[in-house]
C-alpha atoms as a printed R data frame, in Angstrom:
    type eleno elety resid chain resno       x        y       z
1   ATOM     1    CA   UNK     A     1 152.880 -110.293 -14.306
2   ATOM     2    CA   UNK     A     2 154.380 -106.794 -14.031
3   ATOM     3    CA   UNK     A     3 152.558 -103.974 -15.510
4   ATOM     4    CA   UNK     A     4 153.913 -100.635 -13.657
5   ATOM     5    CA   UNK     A     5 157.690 -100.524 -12.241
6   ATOM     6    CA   UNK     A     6 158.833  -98.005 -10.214
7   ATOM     7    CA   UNK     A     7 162.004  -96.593 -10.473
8   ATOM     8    CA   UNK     A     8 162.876  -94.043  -7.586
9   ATOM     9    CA   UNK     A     9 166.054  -91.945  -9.009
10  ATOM    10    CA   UNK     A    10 168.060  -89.088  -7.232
11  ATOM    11    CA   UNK     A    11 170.730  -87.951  -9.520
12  ATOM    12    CA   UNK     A    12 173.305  -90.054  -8.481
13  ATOM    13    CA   UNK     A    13 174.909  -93.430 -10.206
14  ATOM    14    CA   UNK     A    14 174.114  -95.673  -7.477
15  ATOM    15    CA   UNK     A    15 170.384  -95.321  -8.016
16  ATOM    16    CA   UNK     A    16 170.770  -95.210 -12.123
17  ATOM    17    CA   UNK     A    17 172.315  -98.401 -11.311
18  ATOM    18    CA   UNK     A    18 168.851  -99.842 -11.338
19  ATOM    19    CA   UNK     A    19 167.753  -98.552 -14.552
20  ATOM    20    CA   UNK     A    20 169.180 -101.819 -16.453
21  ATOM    21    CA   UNK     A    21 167.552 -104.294 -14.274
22  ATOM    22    CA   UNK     A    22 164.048 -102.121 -14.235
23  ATOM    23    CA   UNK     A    23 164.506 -101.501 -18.338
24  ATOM    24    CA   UNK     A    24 165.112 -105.375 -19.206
25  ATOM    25    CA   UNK     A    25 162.278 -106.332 -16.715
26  ATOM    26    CA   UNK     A    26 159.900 -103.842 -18.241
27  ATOM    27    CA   UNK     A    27 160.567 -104.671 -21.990
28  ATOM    28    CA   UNK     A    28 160.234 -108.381 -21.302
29  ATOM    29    CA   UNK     A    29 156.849 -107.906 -19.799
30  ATOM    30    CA   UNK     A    30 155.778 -105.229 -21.791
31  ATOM    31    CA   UNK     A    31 155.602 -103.265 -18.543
32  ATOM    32    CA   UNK     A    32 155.739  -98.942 -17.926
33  ATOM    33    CA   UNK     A    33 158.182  -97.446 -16.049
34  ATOM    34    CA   UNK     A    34 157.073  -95.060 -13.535
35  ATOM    35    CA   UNK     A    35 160.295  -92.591 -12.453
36  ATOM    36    CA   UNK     A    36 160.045  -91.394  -9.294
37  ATOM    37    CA   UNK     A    37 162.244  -88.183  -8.098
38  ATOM    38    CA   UNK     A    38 161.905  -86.792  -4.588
39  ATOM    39    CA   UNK     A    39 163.285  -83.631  -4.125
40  ATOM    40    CA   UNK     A    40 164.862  -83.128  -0.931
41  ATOM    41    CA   UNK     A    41 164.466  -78.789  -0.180
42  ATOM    42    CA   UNK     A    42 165.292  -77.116   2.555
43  ATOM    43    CA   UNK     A    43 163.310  -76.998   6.098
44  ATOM    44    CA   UNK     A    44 162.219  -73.584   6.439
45  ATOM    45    CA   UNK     A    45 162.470  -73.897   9.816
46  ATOM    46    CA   UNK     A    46 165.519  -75.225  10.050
47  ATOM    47    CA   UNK     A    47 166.580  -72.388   7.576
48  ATOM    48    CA   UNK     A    48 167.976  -69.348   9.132
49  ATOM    49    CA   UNK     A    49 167.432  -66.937   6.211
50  ATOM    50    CA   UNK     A    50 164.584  -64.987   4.509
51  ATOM    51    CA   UNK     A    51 162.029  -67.023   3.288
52  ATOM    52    CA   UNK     A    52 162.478  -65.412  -0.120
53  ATOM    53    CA   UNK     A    53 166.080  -67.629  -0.150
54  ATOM    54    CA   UNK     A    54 164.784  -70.360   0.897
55  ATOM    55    CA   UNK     A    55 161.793  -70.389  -2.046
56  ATOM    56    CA   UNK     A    56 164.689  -69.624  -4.404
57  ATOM    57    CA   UNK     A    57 167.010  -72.832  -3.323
58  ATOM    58    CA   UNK     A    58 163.918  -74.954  -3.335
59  ATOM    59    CA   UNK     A    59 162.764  -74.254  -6.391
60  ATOM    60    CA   UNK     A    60 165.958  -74.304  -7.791
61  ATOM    61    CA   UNK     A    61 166.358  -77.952  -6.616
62  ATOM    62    CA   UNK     A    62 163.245  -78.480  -8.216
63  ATOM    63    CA   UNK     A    63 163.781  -77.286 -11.397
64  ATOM    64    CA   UNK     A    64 167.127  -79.353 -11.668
65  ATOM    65    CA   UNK     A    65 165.331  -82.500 -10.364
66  ATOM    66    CA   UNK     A    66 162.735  -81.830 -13.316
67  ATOM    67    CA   UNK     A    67 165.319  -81.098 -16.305
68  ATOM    68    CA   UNK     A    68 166.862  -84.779 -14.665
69  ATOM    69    CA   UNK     A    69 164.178  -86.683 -15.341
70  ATOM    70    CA   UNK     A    70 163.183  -85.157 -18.471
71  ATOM    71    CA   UNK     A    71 166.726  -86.241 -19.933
72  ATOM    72    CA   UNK     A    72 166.518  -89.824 -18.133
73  ATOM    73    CA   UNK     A    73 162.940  -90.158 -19.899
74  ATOM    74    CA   UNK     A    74 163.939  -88.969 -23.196
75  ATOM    75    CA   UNK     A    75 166.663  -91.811 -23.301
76  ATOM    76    CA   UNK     A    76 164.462  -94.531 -22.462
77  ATOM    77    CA   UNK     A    77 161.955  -93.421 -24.820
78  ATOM    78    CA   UNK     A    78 164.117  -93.421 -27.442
79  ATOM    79    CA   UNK     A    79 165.219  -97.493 -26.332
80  ATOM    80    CA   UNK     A    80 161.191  -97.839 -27.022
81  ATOM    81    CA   UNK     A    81 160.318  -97.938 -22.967
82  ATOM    82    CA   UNK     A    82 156.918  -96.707 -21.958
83  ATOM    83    CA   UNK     A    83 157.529  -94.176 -19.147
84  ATOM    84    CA   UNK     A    84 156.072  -91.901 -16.970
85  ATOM    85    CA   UNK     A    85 157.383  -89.347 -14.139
86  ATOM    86    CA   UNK     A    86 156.295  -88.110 -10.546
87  ATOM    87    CA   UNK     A    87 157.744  -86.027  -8.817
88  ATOM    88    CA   UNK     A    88 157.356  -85.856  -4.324
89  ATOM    89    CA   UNK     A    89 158.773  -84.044  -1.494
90  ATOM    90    CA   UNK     A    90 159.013  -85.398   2.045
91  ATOM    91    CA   UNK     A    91 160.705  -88.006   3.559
92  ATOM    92    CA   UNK     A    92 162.002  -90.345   0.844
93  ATOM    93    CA   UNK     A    93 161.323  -94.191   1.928
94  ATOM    94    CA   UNK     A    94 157.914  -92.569   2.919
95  ATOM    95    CA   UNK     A    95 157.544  -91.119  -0.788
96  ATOM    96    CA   UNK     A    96 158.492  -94.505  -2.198
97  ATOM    97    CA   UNK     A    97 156.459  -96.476  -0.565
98  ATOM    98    CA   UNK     A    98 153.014  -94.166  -0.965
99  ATOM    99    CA   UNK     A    99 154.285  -93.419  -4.803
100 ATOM   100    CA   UNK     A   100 153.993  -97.390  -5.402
101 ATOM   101    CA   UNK     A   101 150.660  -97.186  -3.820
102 ATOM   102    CA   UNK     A   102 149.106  -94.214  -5.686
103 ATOM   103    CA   UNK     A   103 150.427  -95.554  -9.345
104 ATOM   104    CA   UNK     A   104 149.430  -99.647  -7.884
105 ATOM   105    CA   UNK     A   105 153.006 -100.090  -9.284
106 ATOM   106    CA   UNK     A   106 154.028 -104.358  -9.169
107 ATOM   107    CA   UNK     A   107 157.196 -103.857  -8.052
108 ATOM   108    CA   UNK     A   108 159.920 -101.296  -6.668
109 ATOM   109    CA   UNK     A   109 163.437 -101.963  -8.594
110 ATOM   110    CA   UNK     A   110 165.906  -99.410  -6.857
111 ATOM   111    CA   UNK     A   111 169.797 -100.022  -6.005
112 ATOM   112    CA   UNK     A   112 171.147  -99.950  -2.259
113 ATOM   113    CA   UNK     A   113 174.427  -99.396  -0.540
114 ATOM   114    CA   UNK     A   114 174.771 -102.862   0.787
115 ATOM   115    CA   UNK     A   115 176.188 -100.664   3.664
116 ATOM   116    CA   UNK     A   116 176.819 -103.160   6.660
117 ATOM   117    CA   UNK     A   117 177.483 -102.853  10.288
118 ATOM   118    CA   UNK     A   118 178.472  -99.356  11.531
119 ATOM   119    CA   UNK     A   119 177.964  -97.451   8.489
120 ATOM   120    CA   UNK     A   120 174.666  -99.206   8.465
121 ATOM   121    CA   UNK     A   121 173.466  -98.347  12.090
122 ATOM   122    CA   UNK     A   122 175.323  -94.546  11.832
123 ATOM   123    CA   UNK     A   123 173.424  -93.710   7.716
124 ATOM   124    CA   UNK     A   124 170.290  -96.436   8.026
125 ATOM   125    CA   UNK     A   125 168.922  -97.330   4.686
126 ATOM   126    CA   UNK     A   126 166.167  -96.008   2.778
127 ATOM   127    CA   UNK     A   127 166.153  -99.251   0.987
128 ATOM   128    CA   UNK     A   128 165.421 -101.337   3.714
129 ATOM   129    CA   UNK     A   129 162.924  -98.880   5.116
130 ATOM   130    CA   UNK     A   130 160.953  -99.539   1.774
131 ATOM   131    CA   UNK     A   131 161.306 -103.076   2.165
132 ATOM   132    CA   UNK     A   132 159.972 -102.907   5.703
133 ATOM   133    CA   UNK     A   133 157.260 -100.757   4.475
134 ATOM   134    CA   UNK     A   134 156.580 -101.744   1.493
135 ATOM   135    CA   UNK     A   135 153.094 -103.582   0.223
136 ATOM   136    CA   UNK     A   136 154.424 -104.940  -3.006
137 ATOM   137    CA   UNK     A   137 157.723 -106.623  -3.794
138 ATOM   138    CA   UNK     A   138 160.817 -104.663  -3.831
139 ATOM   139    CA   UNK     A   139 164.118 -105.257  -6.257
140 ATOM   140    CA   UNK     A   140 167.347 -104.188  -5.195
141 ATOM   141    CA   UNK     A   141 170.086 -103.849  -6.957
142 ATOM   142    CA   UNK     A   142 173.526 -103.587  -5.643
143 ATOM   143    CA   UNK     A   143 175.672 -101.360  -8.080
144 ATOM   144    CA   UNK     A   144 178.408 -103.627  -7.861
């Protein structure tokens, strides 16, 4: 049923948090993982420095974004997981959503907040923006 998962990561433990879920879903239907990283750089308009700086912090985000994903691949290849990376810039629900589309991933497994009420309305939720957005069926995982 599910021959491409995608898996978008940023670093953090809340979004590793899906990794299980996506791994044993993947391995029981002999299924790829497809990481997805978006790198969130700097505005160079919104930046008031040279521009020189502002190349240097980006790719410097990059580059740390890319040696991420390199180690979270090597573990799950070594578990016997067929995986693959991409790498985006721009907004991130919008990255999700058109990363799904250009790899015709089956599903999006990717771990949310669960943020409610005020801290909802004041942070929003990329998650749900994918759901909204989203073509394909979307798994979320709450790290808890």
């Amino acid at each position: 049923m599910y021959k491409k998962i995608l898996v978008p990561l940023d670093g953090t433990p809340l979004a590793e948090a899906a990794l299980p879920h996506a791994q044993a879903l993947a391995k029981s239907e002999g299924a790829e993982l497809v990481l997805l990283r978006v790198a969130v750089t700097p505005d160079p308009n919104f930046y008031h420095r040279d521009e020189g700086e502002c190349r240097m912090i980006s790719d410097s985000i990059k580059k740390e974004a890319l040696e991420y994903m390199e180690t979270e691949v090597s573990k799950l290849r070594k578990e016997g997981v067929k995986v693959a990376v991409l790498m985006r810039d721009g907004s991130i629900p919008d990255a999700i959503v058109e990363a799904a589309e250009e790899t015709h991933a089956d599903v999006i497994a990717m771990s949310t907040h669960g943020r409610v009420g005020v801290q909802r309305l004041l942070k929003g939720s990329v998650a749900e923006e994918v759901v909204h957005a989203s073509r394909i069926p979307v798994l979320l995982i709450h790290p808890n």
